[in-house]
N, C-alpha and C positions, 0 to 999 in steps of 0.2 A: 093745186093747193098742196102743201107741203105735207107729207105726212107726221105727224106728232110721238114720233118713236120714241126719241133721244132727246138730248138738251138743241144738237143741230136742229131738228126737226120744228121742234116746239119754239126757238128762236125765230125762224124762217117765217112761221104760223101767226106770230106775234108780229113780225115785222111785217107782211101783208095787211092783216087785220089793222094797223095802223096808221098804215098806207091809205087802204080800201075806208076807213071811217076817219082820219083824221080828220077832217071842216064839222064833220057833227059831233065828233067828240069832246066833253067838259077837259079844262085844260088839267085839272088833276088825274083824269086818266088818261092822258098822254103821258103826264110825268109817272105814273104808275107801271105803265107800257115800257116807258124806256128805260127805268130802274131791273124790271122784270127782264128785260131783252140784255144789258148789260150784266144782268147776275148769270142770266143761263149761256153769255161768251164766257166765264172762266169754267164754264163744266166742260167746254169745248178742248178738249184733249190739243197746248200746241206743245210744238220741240222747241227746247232750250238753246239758247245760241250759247257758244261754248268760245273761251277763248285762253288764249295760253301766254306766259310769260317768260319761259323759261326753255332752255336746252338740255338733251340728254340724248348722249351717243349723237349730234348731229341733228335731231329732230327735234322739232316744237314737241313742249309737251304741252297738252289742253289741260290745265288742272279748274276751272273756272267756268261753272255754266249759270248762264243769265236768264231770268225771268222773263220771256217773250212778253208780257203784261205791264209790268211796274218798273224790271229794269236793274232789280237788286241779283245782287251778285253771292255766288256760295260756290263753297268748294266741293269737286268732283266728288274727294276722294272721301267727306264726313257726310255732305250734305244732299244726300239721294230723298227727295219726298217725290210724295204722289201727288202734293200741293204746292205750290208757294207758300211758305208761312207766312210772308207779309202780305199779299193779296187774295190769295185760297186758287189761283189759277191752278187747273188740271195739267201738268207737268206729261206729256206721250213723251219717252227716252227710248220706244223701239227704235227706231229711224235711226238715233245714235246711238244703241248698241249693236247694230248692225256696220255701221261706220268701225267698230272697234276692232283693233287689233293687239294681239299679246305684246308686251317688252319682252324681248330675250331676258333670262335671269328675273324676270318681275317675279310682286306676289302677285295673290289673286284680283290687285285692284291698279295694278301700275298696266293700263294700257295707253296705247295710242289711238288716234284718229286717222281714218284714210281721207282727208280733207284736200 
């Protein structure tokens, strides 16, 4: 059985349990279940897919990361949340700052990606 720690956790716990009782369950707490199970996948921390339009010095630049969830688009260099504003998905950008590397001559926000 899953442990109930995190939103992971408590998702997993829920999808079991819905598993293990769906044929005796009334059909409004199925739909209750899976409202509940898809509200606790946007606390689940994913990475933005990022994409780029443009050249400098030779290289893609990435200015553009995408909502893993909904699919809306925002820019690198204004639009850093910790949510999606259009769906509330939980945004993890460690993975892509690790990817990061300085511009020669950049400020503090002109990087690239080792993609």
């Amino acid at each position: 059985m899953a442990e109930i720690n995190d939103a992971l956790g408590a998702k997993e716990y829920l999808t079991e349990m819905r598993k293990k009782f769906d044929k005796t369950m009334a059909p409004e707490m199925k739909a209750a279940m899976k409202e509940a199970i898809n509200a606790l996948d946007l606390e689940i921390p994913a990475m933005p897919d990022i994409e780029g339009d443009g050249y400098a010095d030779g290289h893609l630049v990435y200015d553009t990361w995408i909502c893993p969830n909904c699919g809306t688009k925002y820019e690198i260099k204004y639009d850093e949340y910790k949510h999606c504003p259009e769906c509330g998905q939980v945004i993890d950008w460690t993975k892509l700052y690790e990817q990061m590397v300085a511009v020669p001559g950049g400020g503090d926000w002109e990087m690239q990606f080792r993609i």
